[in-house]
C-alpha positions as CSV (number, residue, x, y, z in Angstrom):
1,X,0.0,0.0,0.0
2,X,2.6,2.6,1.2
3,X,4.8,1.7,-2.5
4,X,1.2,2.1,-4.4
5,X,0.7,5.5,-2.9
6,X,4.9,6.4,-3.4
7,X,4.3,6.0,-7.1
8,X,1.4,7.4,-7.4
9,X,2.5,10.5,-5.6
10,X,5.8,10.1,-7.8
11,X,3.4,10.2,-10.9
12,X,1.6,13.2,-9.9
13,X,4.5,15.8,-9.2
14,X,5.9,14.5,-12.4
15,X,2.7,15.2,-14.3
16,X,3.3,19.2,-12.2
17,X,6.3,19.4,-13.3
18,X,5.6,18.4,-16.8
19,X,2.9,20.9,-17.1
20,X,4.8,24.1,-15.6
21,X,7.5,23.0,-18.5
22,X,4.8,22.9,-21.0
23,X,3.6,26.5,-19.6
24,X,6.5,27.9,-19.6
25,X,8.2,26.8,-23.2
26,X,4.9,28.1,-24.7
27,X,4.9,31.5,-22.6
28,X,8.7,31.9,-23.9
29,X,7.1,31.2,-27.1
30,X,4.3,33.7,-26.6
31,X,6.8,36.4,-26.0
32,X,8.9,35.7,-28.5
33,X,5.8,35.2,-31.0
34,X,4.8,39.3,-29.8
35,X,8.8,40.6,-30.3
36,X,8.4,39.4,-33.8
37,X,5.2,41.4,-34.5
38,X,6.7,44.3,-33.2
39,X,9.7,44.3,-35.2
40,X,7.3,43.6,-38.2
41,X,5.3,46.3,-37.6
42,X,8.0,48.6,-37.1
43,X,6.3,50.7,-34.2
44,X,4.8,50.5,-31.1
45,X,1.2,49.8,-31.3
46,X,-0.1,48.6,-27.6
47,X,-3.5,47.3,-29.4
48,X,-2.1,44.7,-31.7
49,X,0.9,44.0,-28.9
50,X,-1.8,43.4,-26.4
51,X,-3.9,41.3,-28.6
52,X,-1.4,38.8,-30.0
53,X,-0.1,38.4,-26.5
54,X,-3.2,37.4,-24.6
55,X,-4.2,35.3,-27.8
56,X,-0.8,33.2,-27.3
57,X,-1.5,33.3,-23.7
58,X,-5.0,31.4,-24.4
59,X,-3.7,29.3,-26.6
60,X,-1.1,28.1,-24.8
61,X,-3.7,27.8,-21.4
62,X,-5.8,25.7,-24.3
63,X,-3.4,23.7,-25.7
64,X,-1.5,23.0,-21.4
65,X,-5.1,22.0,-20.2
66,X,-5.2,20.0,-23.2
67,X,-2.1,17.8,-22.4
68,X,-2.9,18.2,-18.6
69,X,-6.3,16.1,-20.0
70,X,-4.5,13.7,-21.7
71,X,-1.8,12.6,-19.4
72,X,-4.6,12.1,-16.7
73,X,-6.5,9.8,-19.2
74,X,-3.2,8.0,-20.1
75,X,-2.0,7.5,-16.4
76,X,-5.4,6.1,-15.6
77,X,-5.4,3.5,-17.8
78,X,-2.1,2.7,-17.4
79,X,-2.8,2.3,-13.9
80,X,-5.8,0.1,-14.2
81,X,-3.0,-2.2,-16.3
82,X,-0.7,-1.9,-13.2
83,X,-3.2,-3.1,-10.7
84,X,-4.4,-5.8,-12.8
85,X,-0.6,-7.2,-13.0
86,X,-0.3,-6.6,-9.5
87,X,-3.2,-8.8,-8.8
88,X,-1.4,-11.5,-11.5
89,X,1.4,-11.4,-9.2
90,X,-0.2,-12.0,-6.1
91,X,-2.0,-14.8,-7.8
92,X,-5.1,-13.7,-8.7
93,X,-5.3,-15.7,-11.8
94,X,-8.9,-14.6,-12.7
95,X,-8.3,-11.3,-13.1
96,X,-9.4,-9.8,-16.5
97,X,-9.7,-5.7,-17.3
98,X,-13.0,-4.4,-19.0
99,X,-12.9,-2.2,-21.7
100,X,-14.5,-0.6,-24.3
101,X,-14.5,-0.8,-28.2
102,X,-12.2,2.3,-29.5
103,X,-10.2,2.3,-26.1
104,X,-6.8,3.7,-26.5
105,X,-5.5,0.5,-24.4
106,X,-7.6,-1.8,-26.2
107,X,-5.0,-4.0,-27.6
108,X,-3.0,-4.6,-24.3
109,X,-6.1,-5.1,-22.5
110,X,-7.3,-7.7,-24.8
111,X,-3.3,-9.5,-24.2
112,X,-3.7,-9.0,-20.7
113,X,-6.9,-11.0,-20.2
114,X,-5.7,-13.4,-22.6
115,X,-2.4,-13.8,-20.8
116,X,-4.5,-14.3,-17.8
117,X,-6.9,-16.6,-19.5
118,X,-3.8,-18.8,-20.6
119,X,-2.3,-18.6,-17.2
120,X,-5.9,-20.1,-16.0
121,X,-5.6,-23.4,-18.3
122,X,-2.4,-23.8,-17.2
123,X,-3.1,-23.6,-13.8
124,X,-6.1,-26.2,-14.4
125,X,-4.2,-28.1,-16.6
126,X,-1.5,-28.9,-13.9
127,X,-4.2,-29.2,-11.2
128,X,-6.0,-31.5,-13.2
129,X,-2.4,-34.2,-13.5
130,X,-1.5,-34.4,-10.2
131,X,-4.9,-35.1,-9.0
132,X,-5.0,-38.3,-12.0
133,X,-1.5,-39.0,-12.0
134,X,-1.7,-39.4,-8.4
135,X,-4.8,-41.8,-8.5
136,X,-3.4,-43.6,-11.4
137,X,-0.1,-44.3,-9.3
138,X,-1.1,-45.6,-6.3
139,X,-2.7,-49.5,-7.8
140,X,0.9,-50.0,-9.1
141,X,3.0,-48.8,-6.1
142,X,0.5,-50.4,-3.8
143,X,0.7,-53.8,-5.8
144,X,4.8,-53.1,-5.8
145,X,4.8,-52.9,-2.0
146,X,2.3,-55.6,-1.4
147,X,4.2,-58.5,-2.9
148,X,7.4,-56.6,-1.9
149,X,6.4,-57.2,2.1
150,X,6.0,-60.4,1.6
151,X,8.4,-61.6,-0.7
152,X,11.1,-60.1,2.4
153,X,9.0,-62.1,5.3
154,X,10.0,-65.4,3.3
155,X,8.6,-68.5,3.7
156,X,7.6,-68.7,0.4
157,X,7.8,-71.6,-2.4
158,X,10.5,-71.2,-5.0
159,X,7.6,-70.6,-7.3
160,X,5.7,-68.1,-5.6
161,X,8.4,-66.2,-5.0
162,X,9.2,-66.4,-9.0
163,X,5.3,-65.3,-9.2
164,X,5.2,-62.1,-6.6
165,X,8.8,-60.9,-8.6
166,X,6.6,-60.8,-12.1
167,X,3.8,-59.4,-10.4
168,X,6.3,-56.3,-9.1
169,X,8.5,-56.0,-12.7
170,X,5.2,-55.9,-14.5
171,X,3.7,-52.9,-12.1
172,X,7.0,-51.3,-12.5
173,X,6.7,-51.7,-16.3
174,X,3.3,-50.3,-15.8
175,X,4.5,-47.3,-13.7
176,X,7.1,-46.3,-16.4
177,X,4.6,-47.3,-19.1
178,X,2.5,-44.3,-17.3
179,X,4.7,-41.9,-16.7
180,X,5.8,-42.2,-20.3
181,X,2.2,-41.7,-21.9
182,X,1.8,-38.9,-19.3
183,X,4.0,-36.8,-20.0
184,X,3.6,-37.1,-24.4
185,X,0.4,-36.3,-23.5
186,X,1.1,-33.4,-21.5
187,X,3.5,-32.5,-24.1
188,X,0.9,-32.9,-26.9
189,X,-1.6,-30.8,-24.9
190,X,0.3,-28.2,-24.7
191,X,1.7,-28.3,-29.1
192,X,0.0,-26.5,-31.2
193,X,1.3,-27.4,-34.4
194,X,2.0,-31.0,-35.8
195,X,5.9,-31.0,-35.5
196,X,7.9,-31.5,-38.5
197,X,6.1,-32.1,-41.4
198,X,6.9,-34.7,-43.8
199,X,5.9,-37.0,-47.1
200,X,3.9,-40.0,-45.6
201,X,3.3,-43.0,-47.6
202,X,0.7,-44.2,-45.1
203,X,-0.3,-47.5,-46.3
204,X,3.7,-48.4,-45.7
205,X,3.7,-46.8,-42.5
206,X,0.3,-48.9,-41.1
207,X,1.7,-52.0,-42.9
208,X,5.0,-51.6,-40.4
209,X,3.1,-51.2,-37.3
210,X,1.6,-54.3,-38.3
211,X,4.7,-56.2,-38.8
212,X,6.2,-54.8,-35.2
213,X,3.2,-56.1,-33.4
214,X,3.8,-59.8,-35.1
215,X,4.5,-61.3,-32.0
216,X,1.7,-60.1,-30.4
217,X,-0.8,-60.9,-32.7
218,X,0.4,-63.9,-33.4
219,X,0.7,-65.2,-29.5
220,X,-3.0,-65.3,-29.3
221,X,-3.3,-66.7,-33.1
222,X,-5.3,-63.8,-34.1
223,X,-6.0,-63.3,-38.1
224,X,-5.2,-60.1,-39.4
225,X,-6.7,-59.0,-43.0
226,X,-5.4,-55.7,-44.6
227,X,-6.7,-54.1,-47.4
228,X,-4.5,-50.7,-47.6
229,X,-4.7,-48.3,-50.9
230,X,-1.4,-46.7,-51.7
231,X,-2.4,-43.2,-50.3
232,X,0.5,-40.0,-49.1
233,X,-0.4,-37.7,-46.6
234,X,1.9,-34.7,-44.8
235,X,2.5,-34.7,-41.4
236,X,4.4,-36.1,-38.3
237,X,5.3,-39.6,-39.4
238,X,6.9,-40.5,-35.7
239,X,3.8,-38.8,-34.3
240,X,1.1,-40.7,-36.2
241,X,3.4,-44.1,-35.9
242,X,1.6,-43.6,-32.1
243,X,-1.6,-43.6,-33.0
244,X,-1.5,-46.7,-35.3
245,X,0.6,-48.9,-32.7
246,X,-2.8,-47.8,-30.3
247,X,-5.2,-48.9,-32.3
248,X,-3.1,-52.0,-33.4
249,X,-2.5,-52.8,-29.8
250,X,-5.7,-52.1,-28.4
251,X,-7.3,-54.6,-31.4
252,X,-5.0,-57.4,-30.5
253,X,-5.5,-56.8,-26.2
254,X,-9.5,-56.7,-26.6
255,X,-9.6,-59.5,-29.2
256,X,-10.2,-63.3,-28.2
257,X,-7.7,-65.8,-28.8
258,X,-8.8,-67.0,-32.5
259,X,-10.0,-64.3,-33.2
260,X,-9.8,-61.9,-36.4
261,X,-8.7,-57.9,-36.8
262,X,-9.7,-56.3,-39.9
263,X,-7.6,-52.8,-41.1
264,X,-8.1,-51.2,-43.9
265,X,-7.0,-47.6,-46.0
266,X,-8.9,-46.0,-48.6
267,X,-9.7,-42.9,-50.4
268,X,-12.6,-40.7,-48.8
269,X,-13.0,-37.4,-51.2
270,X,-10.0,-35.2,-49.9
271,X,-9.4,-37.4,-46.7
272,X,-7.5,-40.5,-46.1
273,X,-9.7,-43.0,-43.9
274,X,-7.6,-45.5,-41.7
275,X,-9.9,-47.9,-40.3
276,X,-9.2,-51.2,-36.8
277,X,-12.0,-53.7,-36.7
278,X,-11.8,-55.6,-34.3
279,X,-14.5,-58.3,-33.2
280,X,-13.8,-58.3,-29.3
281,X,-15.9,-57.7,-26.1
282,X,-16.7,-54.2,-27.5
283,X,-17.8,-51.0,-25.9
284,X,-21.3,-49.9,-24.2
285,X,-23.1,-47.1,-25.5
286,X,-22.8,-45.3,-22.7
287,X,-18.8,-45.5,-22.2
288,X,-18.5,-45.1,-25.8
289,X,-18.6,-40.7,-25.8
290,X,-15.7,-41.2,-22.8
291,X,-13.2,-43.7,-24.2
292,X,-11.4,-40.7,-25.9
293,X,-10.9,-38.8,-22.4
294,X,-7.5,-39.3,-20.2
295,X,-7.6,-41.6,-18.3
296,X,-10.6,-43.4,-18.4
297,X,-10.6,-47.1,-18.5
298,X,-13.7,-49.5,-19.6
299,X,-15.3,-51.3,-16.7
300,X,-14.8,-54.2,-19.6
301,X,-11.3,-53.1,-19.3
302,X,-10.2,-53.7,-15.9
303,X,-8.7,-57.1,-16.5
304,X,-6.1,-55.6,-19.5
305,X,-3.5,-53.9,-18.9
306,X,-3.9,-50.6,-19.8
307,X,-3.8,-46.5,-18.3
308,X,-6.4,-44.8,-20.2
309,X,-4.1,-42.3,-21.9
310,X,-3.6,-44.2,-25.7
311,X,-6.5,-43.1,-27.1
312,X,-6.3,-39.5,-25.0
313,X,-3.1,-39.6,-27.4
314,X,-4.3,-40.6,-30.5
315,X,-7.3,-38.1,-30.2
316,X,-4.9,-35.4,-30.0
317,X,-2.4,-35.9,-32.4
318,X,-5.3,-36.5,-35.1
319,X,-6.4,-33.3,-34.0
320,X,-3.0,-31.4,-34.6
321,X,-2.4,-33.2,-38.0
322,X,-5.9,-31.7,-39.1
323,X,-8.0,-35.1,-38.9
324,X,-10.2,-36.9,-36.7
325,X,-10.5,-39.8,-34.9
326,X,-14.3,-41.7,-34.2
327,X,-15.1,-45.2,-32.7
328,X,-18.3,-47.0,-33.2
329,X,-19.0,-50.6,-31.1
330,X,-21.6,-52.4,-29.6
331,X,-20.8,-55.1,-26.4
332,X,-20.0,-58.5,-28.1
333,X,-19.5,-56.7,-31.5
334,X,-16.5,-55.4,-31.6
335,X,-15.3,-52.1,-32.0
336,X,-14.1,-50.0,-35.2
337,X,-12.0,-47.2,-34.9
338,X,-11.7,-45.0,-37.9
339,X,-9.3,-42.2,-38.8
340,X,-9.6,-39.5,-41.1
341,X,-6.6,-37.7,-42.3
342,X,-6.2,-34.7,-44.8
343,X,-4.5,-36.2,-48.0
344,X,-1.5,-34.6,-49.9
C-alpha cells in the first residue's frame, strides 16, 4: 500500500512538473511570438501587442489544459493495467480488465486477459495431473509394495516367489509405461502445431506397425486381413506411428484368442480414412462418448493392462495433424476405430 501511494505520488509531481515546462516553453514562445510582431510592424502599437499576447496566452492555457487532459487519461489507464498485473502477481489468476471498443489501451487489455486466460488453463491443466497421476499411481505402487512385504517375510515356495517378482516388474513396467504416456500427452496438450512435417506413404507406415506387433498378434493366433490403398499424406510420421501402434495394440489386447482384426486404407473425397476392426468384447453405448478422455478405463477393461491415456493420445495428435478420430462398437461386437486424415 505505502509503494502504491509512493508511485502514485511520484506520478503526480511529475505530471506538475511536466505541465509548468509545458507552460512555460509556450509563454517563452508567446513572448517571443509578440517581439516578432513588433519588429514587423516597425512601431509600437499597444493594441495589436496586447492582442497577440493574450491570444498566445489562451492558446497556450488551451493547448497545457489539453495535455494536462490527456496525461490524466493516459495514467489512468495505465494504472488500471498496473493493478491488474499486480493482482497476477499475487496470484489472482482470474483477473481480467473491461474495456470498451475504441479504447486507447484496447489491444494490451485484450493480451492482458488473454495472458491471464492462458495462465488459467495452465493452472487447471496442472491441477487436473496431479490429481490423475496421483490416482493412477497408487494401484501400481501399492501392488509393488504388497508383494514386496512379503516376498522379504520369506517362507515362500520357490515358485511363488518367482510369481510375486513378475507381479512387481510388471507394475513397475506399468508405472514407467504411465509416466511415459503422461507426459507425451502433456507435451501434446500443450503443441500447437503437428511438429515436423513430412511425405507420408501411409499404407507403408500402417503395414509396419503391423509387422512390429507380429509377435503379439500372433501369441494369441489372431488373423489379421489388410486391405490398404497406396495413399501419401503430410504430417508427423513419428507422431502418427503412435496412434496406429494404439489402435493395433488395443485390437489385439481386446480381441479373443482366435479371433480376427480387420484394417483397412482408402480414399474418402480429400481425406484418407484409416480404419481397426476388431470383433472383441466391445464397448457400451454409454462408455463409448468417454473412451477418448485421459484416463478413463472401460469397466470391460479392468482385466487388461492398460492406463487410459492411448486413445487420449491418439485423439490429440489427429487433432494437430488436421484429422479426426471416431469409434463406433456395440458389447459383443466389436469395435471399429476409424481415422480420417487430410491427403497430400
Amino acid at each position: 500500500m505505502i509503494k502504491l501511494f509512493k508511485s502514485r505520488k511520484m506520478s503526480a509531481l511529475l505530471f506538475i512538473g511536466i505541465n509548468v515546462l509545458i507552460f512555460l516553453v509556450l509563454l517563452g514562445l508567446a513572448t517571443m511570438g509578440v517581439a516578432v510582431v513588433n519588429v514587423l510592424t516597425n512601431r509600437l502599437q499597444v493594441e495589436v501587442y496586447t492582442i497577440t499576447f493574450f491570444a498566445l496566452m489562451a492558446f497556450s492555457l488551451l493547448l497545457a489544459l489539453g495535455v494536462t487532459i490527456i496525461f490524466y487519461i493516459m495514467a489512468k489507464k495505465a494504472q488500471i493495467l498496473i493493478d491488474g498485473l499486480s493482482a497476477v502477481a499475487s496470484g489472482d489468476y482470474a483477473k481480467e480488465i473491461h474495456y470498451r471498443r475504441g479504447d486507447p489501451f484496447t489491444v494490451v487489455y485484450k493480451n492482458f486477459n488473454k495472458m491471464t486466460s492462458e495462465i488459467r488453463s495452465v493452472k487447471t491443466m496442472r491441477e487436473d495431473f496431479v490429481r490423475n497421476f496421483s490416482h493412477e499411481i497408487k494401484t501400481p505402487l501399492f501392488s509393488i509394495q504388497g508383494f514386496a512385504n512379503l516376498l522379504s517375510e520369506g517362507g515362500l515356495t520357490e515358485e511363488e516367489e518367482r510369481k510375486f517378482l513378475k507381479v512387481i516388474s510388471d507394475e513397475a513396467g506399468r508405472l514407467v509405461k504411465l509416466a511415459d504416456n503422461t507426459l507425451i500427452l502433456s507435451k501434446l496438450e500443450n503443441q500447437q502445431l503437428a511438429g515436423e512435417s513430412q511425405l507420408i506413404k501411409l499404407d507403408s507406415e500402417i503395414a509396419e506397425c503391423i509387422i512390429l506387433l507380429e509377435r503379439d498378434w500372433e501369441d494369441k493366433k489372431i488373423d489379421i486381413s489388410t486391405d490398404l490403398q497406396p495413399l501419401k499424406i503430410k504430417g508427423d510420421a513419428s507422431m502418427l506411428r503412435q496412434v496406429w501402434i494404439n489402435l493395433i495394440s488395443n485390437a489385439i489386447k481386446f480381441s479373443p484368442e482366435g479371433g480376427k482384426i480387420e484394417i483397412n486404407l482408402k480414399r474418402e473425397g480429400n481425406f484418407a480414412v484409416a480404419t481397426v476392426r476388431d470383433y472383441g468384447c466391445g464397448i457400451s453405448e454409454e462408455e463409448l462418448p468417454k473412451i477418448f478422455d485421459k484416463y478413463y478405463r472401460s469397466p470391460t477393461a479392468k482385466d487388461t493392462e492398460g492406463n487410459g491415456l492411448g486413445l487420449a493420445i491418439c485423439k490429440r495428435i489427429c487433432t494437430l495433424s488436421g484429422g479426426s478420430i471416431s469409434a463406433a462398437s456395440a458389447v459383443g461386437e466389436g469395435a471399429e476405430f476409424k481415422v480420417s486424415l487430410p491427403l497430400q
